[in-house]
N, CA and C atoms of all chains as a GROMACS GRO file, in nm:
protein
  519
    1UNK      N    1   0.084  -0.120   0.000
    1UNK     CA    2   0.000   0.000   0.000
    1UNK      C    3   0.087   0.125   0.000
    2UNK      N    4   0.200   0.131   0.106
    2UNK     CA    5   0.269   0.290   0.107
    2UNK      C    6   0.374   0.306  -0.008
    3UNK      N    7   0.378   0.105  -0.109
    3UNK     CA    8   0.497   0.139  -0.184
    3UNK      C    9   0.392   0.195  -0.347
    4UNK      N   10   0.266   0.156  -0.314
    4UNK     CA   11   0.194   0.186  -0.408
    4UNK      C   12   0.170   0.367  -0.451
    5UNK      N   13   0.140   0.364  -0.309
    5UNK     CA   14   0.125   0.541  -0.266
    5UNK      C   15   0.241   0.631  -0.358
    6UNK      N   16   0.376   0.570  -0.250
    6UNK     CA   17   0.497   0.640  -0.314
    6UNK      C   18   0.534   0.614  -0.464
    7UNK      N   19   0.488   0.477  -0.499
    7UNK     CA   20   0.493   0.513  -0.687
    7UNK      C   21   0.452   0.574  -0.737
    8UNK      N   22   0.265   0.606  -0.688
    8UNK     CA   23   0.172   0.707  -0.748
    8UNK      C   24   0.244   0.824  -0.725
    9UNK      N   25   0.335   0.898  -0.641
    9UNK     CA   26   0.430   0.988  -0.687
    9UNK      C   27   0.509   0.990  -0.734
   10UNK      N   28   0.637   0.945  -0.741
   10UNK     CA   29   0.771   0.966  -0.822
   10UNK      C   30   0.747   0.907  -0.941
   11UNK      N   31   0.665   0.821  -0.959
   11UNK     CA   32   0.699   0.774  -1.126
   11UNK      C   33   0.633   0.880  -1.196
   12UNK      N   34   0.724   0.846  -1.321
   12UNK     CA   35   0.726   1.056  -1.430
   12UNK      C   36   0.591   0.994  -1.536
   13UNK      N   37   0.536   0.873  -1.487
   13UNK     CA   38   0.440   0.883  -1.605
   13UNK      C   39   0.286   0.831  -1.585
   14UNK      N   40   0.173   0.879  -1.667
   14UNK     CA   41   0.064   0.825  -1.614
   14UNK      C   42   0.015   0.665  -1.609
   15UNK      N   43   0.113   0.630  -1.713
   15UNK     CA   44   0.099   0.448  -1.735
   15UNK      C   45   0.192   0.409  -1.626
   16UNK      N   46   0.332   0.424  -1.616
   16UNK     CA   47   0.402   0.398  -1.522
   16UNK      C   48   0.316   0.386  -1.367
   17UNK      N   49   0.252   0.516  -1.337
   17UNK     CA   50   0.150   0.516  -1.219
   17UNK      C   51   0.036   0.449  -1.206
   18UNK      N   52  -0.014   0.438  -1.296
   18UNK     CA   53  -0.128   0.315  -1.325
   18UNK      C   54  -0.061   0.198  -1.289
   19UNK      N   55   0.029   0.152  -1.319
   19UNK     CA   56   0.114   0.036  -1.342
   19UNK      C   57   0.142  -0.019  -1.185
   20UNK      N   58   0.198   0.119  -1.130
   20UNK     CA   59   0.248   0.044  -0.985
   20UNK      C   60   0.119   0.073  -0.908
   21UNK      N   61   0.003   0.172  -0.867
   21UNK     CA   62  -0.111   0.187  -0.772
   21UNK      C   63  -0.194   0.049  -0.816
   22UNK      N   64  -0.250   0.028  -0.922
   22UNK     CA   65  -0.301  -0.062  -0.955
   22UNK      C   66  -0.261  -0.213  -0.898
   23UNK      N   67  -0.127  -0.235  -0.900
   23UNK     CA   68  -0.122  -0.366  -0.872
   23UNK      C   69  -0.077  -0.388  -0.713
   24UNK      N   70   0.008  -0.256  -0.658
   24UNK     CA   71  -0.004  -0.268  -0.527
   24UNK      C   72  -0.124  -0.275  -0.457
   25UNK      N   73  -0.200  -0.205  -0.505
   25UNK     CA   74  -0.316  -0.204  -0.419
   25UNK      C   75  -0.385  -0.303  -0.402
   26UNK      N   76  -0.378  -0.403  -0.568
   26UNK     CA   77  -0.490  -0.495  -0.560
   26UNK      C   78  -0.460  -0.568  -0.429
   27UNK      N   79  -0.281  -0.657  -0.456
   27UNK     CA   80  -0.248  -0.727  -0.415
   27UNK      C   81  -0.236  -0.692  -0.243
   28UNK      N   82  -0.165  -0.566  -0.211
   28UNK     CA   83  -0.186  -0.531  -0.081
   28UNK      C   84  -0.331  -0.514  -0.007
   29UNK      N   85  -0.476  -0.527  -0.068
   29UNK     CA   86  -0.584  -0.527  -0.031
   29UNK      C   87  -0.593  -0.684   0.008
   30UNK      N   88  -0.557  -0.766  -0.079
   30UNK     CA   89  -0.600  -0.896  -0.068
   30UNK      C   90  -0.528  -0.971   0.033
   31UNK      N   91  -0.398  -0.949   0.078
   31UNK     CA   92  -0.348  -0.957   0.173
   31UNK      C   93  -0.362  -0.975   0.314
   32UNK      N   94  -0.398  -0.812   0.348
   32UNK     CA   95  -0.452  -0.756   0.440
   32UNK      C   96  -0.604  -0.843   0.476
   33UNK      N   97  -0.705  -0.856   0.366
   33UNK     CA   98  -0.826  -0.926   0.409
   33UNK      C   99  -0.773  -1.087   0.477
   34UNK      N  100  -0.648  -1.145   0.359
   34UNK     CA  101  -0.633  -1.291   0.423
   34UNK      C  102  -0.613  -1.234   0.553
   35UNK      N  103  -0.517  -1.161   0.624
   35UNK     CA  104  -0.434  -1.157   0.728
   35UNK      C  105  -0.570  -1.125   0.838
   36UNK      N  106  -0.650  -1.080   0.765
   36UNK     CA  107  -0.769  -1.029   0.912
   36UNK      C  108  -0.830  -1.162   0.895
   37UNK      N  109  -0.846  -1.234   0.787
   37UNK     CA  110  -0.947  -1.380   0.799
   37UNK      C  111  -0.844  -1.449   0.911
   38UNK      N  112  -0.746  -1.432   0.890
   38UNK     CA  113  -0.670  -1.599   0.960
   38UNK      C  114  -0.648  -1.502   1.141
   39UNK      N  115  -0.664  -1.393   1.132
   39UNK     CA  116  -0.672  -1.321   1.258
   39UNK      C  117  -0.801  -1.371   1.323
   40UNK      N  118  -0.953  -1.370   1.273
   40UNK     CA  119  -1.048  -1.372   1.285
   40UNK      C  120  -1.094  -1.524   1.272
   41UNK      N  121  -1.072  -1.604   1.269
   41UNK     CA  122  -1.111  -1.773   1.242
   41UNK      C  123  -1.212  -1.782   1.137
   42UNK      N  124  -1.215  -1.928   1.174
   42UNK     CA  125  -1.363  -1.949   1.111
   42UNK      C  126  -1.526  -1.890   1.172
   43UNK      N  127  -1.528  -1.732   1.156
   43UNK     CA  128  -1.656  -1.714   1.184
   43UNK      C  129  -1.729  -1.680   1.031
   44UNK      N  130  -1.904  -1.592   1.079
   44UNK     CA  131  -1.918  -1.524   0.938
   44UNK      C  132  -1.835  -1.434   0.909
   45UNK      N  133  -1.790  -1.312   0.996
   45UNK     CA  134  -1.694  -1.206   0.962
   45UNK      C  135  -1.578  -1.228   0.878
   46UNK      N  136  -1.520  -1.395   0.846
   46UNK     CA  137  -1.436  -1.397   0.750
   46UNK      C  138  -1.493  -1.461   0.649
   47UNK      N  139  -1.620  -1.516   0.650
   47UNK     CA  140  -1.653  -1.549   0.518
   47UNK      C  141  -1.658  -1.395   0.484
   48UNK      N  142  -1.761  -1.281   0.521
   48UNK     CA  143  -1.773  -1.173   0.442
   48UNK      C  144  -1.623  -1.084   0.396
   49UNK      N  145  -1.528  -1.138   0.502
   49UNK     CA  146  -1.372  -1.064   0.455
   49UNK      C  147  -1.349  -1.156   0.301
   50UNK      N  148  -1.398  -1.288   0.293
   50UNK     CA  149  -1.318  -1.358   0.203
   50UNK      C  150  -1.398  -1.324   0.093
   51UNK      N  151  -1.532  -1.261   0.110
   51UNK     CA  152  -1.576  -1.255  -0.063
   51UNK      C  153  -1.560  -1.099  -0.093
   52UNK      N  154  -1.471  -1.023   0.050
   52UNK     CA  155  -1.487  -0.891  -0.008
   52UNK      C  156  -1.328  -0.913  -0.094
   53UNK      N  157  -1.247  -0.962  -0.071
   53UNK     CA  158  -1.098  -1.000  -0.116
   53UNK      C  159  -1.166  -1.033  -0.207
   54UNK      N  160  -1.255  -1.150  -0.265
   54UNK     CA  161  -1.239  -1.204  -0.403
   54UNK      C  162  -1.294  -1.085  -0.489
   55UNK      N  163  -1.416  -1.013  -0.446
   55UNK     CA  164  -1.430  -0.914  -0.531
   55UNK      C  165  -1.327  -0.828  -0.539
   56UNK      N  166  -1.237  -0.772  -0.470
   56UNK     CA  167  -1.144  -0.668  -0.472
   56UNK      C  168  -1.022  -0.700  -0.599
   57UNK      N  169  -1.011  -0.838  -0.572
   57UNK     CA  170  -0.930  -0.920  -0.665
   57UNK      C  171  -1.006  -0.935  -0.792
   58UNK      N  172  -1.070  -0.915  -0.839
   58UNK     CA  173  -1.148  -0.914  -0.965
   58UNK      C  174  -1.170  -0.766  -1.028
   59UNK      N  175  -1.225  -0.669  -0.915
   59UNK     CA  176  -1.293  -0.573  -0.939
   59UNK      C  177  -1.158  -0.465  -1.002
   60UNK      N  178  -1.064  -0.439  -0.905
   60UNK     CA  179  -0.964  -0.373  -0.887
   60UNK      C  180  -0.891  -0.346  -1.042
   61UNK      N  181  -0.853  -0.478  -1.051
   61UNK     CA  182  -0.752  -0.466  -1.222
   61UNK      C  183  -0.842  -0.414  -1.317
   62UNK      N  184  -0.972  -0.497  -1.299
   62UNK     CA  185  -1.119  -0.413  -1.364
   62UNK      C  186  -1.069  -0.311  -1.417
   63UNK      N  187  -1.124  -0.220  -1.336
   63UNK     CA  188  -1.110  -0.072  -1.307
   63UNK      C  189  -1.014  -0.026  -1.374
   64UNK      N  190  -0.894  -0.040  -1.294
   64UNK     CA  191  -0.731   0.017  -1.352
   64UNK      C  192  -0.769  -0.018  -1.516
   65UNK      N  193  -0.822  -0.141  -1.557
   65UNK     CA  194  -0.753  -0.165  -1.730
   65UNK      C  195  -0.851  -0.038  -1.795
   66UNK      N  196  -0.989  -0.050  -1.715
   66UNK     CA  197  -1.057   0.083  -1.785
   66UNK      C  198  -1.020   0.190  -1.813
   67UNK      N  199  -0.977   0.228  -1.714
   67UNK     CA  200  -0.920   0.374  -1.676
   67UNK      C  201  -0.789   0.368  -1.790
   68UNK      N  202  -0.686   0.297  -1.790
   68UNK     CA  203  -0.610   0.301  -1.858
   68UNK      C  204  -0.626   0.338  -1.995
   69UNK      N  205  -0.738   0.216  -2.026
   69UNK     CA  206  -0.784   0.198  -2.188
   69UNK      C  207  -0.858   0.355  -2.226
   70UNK      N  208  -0.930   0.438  -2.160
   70UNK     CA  209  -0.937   0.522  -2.166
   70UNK      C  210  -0.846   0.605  -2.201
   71UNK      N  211  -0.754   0.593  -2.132
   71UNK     CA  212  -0.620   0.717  -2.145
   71UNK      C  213  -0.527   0.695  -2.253
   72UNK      N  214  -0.550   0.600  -2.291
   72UNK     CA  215  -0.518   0.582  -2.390
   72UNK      C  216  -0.562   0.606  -2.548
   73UNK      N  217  -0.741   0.618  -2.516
   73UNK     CA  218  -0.760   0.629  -2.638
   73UNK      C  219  -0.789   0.790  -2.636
   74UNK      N  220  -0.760   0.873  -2.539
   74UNK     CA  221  -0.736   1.024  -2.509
   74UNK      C  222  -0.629   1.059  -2.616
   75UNK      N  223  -0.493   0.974  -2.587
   75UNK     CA  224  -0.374   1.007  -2.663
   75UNK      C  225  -0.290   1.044  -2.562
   76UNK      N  226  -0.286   0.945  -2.444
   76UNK     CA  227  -0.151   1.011  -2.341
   76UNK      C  228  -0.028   0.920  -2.415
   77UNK      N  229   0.034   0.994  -2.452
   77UNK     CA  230   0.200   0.921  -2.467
   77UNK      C  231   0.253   0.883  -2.390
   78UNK      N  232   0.301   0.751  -2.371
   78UNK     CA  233   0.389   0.657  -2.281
   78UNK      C  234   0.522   0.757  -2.273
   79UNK      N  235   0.572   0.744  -2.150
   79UNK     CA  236   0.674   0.832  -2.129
   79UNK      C  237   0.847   0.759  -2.199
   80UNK      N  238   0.908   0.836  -2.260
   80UNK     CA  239   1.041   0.744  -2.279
   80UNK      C  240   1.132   0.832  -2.206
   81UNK      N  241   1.277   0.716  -2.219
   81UNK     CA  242   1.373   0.771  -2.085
   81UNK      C  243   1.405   0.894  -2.187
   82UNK      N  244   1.408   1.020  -2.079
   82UNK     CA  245   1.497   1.170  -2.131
   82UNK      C  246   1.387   1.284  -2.151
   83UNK      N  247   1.255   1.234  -2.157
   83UNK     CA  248   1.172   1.320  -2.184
   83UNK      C  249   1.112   1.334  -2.038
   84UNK      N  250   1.077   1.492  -2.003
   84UNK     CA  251   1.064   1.536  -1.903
   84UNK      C  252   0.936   1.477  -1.817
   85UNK      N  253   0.941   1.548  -1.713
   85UNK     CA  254   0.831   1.406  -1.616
   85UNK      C  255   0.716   1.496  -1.642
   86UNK      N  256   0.604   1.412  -1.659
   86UNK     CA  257   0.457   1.435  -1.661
   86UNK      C  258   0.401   1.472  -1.558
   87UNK      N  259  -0.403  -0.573   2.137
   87UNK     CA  260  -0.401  -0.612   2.001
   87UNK      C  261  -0.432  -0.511   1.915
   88UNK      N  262  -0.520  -0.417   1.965
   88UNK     CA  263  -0.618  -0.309   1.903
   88UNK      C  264  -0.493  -0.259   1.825
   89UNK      N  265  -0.373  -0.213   1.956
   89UNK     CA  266  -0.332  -0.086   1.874
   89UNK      C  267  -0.239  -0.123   1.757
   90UNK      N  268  -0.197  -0.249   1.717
   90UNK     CA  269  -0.208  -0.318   1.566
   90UNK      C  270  -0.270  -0.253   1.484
   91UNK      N  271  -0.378  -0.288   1.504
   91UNK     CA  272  -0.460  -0.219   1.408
   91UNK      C  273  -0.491  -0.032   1.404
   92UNK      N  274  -0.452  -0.072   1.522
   92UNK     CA  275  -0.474   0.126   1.533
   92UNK      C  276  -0.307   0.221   1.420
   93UNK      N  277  -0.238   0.160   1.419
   93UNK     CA  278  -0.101   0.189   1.380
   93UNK      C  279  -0.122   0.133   1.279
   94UNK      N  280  -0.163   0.051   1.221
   94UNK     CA  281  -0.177   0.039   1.026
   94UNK      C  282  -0.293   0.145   1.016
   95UNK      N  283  -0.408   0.135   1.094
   95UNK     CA  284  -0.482   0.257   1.020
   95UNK      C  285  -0.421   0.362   1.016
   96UNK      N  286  -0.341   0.425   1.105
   96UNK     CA  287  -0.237   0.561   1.104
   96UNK      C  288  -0.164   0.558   0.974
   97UNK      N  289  -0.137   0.462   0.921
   97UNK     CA  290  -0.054   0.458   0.844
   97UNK      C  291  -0.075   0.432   0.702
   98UNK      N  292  -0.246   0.410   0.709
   98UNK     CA  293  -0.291   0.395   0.567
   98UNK      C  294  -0.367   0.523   0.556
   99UNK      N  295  -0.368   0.590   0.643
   99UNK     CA  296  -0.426   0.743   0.605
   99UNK      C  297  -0.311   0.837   0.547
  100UNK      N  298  -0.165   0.810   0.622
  100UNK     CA  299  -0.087   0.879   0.617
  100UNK      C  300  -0.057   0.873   0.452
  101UNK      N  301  -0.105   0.690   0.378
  101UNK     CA  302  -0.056   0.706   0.213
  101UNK      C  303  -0.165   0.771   0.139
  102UNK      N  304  -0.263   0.782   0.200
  102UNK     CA  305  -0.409   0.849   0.193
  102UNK      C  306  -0.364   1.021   0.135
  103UNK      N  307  -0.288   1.102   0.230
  103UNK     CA  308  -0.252   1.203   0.219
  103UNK      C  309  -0.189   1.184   0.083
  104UNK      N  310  -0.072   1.082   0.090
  104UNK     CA  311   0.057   1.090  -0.053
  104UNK      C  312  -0.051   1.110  -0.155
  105UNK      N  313  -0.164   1.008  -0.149
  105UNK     CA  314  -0.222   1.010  -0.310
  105UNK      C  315  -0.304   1.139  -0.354
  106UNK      N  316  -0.353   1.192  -0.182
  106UNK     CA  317  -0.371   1.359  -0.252
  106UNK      C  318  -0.340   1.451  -0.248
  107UNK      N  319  -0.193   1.411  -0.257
  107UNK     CA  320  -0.116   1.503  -0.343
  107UNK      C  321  -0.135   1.487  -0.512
  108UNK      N  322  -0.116   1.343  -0.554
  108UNK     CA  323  -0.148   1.330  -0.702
  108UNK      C  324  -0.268   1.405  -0.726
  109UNK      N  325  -0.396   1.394  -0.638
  109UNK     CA  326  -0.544   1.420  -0.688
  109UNK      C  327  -0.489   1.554  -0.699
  110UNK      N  328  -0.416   1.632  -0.640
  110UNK     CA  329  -0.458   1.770  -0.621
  110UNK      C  330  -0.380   1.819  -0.752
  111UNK      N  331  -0.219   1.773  -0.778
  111UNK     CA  332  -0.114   1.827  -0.864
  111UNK      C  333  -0.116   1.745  -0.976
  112UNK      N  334  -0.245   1.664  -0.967
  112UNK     CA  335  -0.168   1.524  -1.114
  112UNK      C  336  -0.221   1.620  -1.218
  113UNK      N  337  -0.132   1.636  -1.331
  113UNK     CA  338  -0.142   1.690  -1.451
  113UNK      C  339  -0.209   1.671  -1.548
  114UNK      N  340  -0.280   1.534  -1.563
  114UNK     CA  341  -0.411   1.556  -1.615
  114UNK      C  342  -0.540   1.446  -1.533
  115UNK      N  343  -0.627   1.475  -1.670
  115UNK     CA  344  -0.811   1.364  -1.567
  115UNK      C  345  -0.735   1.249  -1.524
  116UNK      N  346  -0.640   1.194  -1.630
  116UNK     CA  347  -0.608   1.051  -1.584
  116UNK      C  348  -0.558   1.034  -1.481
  117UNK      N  349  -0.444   1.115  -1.459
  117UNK     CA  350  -0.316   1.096  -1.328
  117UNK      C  351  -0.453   1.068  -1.235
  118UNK      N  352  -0.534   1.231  -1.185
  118UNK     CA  353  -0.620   1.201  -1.137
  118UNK      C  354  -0.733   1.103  -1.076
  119UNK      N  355  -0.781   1.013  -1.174
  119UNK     CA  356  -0.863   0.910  -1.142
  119UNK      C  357  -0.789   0.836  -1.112
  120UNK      N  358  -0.641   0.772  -1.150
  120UNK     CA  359  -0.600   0.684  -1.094
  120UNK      C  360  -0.591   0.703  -0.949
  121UNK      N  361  -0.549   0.857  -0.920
  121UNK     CA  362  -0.525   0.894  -0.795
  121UNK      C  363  -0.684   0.817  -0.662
  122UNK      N  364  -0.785   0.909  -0.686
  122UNK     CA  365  -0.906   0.847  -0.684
  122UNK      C  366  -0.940   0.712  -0.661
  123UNK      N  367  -0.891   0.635  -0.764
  123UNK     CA  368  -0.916   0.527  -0.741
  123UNK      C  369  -0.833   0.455  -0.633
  124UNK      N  370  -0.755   0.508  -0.642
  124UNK     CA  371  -0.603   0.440  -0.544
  124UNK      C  372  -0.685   0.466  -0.412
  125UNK      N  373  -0.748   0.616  -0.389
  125UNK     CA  374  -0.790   0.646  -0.233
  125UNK      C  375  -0.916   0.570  -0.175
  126UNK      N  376  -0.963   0.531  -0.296
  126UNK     CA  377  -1.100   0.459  -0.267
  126UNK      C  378  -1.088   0.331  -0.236
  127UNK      N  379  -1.007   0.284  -0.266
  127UNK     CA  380  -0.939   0.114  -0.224
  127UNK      C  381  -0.888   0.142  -0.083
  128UNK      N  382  -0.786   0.212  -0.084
  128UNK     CA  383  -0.734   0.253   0.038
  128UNK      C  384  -0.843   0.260   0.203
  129UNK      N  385  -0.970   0.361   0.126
  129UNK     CA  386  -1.068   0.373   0.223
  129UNK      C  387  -1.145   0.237   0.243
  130UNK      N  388  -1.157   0.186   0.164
  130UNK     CA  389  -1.192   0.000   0.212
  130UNK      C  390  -1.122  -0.041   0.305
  131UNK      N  391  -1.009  -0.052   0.292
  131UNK     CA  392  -0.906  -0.132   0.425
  131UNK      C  393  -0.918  -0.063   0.557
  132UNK      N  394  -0.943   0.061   0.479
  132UNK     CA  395  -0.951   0.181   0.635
  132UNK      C  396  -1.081   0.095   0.716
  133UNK      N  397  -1.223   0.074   0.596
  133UNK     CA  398  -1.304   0.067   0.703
  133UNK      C  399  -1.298  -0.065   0.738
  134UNK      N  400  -1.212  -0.157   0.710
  134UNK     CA  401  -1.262  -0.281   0.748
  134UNK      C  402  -1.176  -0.264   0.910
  135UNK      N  403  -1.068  -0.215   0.948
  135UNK     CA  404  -0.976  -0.147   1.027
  135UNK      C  405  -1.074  -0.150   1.122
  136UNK      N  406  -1.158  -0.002   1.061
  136UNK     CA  407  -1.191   0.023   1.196
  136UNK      C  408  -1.334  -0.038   1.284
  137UNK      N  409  -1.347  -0.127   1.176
  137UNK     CA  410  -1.485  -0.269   1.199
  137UNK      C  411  -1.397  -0.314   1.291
  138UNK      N  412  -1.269  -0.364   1.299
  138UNK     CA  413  -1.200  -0.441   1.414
  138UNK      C  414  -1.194  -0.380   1.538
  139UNK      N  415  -1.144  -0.238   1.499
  139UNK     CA  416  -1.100  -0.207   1.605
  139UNK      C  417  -1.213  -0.144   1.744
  140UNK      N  418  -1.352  -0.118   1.657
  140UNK     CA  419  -1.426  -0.120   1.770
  140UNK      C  420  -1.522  -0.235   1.757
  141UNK      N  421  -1.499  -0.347   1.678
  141UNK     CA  422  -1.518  -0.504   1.727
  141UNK      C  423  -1.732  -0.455   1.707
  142UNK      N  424  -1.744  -0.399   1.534
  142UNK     CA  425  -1.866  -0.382   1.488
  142UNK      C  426  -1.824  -0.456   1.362
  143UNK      N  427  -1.924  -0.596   1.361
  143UNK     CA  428  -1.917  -0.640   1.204
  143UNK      C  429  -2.004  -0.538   1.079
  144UNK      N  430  -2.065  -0.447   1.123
  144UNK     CA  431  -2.136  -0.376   1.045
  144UNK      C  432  -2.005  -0.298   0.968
  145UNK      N  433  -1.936  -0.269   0.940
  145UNK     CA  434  -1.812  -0.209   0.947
  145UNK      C  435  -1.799  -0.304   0.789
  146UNK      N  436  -1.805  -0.411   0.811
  146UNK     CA  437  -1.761  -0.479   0.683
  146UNK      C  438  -1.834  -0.459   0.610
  147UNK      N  439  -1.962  -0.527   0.608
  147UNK     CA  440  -2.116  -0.452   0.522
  147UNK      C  441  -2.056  -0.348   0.432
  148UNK      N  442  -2.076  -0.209   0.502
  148UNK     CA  443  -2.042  -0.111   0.442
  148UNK      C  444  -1.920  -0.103   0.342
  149UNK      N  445  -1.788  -0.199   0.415
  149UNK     CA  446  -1.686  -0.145   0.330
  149UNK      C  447  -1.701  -0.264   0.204
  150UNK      N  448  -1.777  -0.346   0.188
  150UNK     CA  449  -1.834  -0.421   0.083
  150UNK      C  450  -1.889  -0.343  -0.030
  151UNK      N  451  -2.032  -0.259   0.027
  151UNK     CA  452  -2.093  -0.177  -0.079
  151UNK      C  453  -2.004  -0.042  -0.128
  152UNK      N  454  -1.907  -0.017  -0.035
  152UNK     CA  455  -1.842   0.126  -0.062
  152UNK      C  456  -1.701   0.075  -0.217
  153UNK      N  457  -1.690  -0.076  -0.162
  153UNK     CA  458  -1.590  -0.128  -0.279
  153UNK      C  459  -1.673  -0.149  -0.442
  154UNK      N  460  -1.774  -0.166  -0.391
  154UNK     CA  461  -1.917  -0.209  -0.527
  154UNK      C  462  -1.897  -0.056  -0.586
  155UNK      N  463  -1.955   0.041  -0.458
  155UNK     CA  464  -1.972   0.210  -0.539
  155UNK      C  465  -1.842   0.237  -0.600
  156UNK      N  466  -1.760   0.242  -0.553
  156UNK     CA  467  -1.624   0.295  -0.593
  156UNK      C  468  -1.575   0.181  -0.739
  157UNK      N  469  -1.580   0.083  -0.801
  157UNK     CA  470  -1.569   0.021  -0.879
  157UNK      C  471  -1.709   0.070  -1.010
  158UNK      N  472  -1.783   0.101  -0.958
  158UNK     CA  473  -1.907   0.149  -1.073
  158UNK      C  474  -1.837   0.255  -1.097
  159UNK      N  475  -1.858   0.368  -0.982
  159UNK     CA  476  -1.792   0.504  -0.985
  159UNK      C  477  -1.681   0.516  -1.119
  160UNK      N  478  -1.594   0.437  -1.085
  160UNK     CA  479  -1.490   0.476  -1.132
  160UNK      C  480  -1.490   0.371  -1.325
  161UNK      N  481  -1.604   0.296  -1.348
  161UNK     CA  482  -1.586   0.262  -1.480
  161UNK      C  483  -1.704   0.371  -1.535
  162UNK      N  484  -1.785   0.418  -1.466
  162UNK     CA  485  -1.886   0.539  -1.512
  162UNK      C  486  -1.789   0.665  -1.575
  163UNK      N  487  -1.658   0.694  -1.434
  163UNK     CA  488  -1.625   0.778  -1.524
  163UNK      C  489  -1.543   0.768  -1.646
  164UNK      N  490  -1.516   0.649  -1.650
  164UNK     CA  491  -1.410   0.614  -1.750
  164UNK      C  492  -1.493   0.578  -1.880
  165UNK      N  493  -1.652   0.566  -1.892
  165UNK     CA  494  -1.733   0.547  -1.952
  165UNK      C  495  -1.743   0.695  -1.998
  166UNK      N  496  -1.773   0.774  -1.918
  166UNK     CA  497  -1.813   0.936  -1.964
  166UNK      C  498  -1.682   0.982  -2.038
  167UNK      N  499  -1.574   0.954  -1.984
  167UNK     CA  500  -1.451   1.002  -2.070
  167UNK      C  501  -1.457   1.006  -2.192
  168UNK      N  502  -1.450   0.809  -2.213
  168UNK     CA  503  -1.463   0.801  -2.363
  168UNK      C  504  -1.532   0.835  -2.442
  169UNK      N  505  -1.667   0.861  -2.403
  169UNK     CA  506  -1.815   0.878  -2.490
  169UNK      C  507  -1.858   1.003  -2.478
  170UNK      N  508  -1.800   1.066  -2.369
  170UNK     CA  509  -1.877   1.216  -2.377
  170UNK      C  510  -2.027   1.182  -2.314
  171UNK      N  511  -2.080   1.092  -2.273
  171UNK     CA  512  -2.156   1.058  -2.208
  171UNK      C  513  -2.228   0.915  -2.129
  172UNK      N  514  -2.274   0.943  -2.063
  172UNK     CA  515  -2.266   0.777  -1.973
  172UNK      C  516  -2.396   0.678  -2.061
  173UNK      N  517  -2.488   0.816  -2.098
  173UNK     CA  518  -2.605   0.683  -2.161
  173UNK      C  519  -2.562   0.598  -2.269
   0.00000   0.00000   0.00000
């Protein structure tokens, strides 16, 4: 999550930033839910942690590829090395 | 045990702040929504956090439907982008 954060700043580009928030997050969301299920046992509270993880894990990249595919068909140029940060 | 959890929530607000900085300075819609989207995931973990920490399963509920809104939310706007309109 905070390495996701700190990519969504320093990287010089909007795909680059897509690239790292997107997948930290998914994966650091899904994590975090196992780590509260196996905190929490077998009650209902981790069945509802475990189908909010599976949606998050589905929903998440969702999203990001939209958003992306969008920005793309805007016309954002992928950044190359030497050209100034976005 | 609480304050486990009390010290990751501190600390997922604190990346909360980093990303709005992007919302506020990102240079264009896109930087933006990604930004957005990043905070809206973020606020899921927040609330499931604080479902633990004052030991309310209602807490999850919510951060269930808030992950549903924020996933529509955010292909609506990516829908309006492309089309110039959502219908």
């Amino acid at each position: 999550m905070v390495v996701g954060a700190v990519g969504l700043i320093r990287l010089p580009d909007f795909y680059t930033r897509a690239h790292a928030s997107g997948k930290c997050d998914t994966l650091g969301e899904g994590m975090m839910l196992i780590g509260f299920i196996l905190y929490e046992g077998m009650t209902l509270i981790s069945v509802k942690l475990l189908l909010l993880a599976l949606f998050i894990f589905i929903s998440s990249p969702t999203a990001v590829h939209a958003l992306v595919n969008v920005a793309h068909s805007r016309g954002v140029k992928p950044w190359k090395k030497g050209d100034e940060r976005q | 045990m609480i304050d486990i959890f009390l010290a990751s929530g501190i600390i997922l607000i604190l990346t909360i702040f980093l990303c709005l900085y992007r919302v506020v300075f990102g240079p264009g819609v896109e930087n933006r929504l990604i930004a957005v989207n990043t905070v809206g995931t973020k606020t899921i973990i927040l609330l499931v956090i604080i479902g633990f920490i004052y030991e309310r399963p209602i807490f999850l509920d919510i951060s269930i439907v808030y992950a549903m809104i924020n996933f529509i939310a955010t292909l609506a706007i990516a829908k309006y982008l492309r089309r110039g309109s959502i219908s």
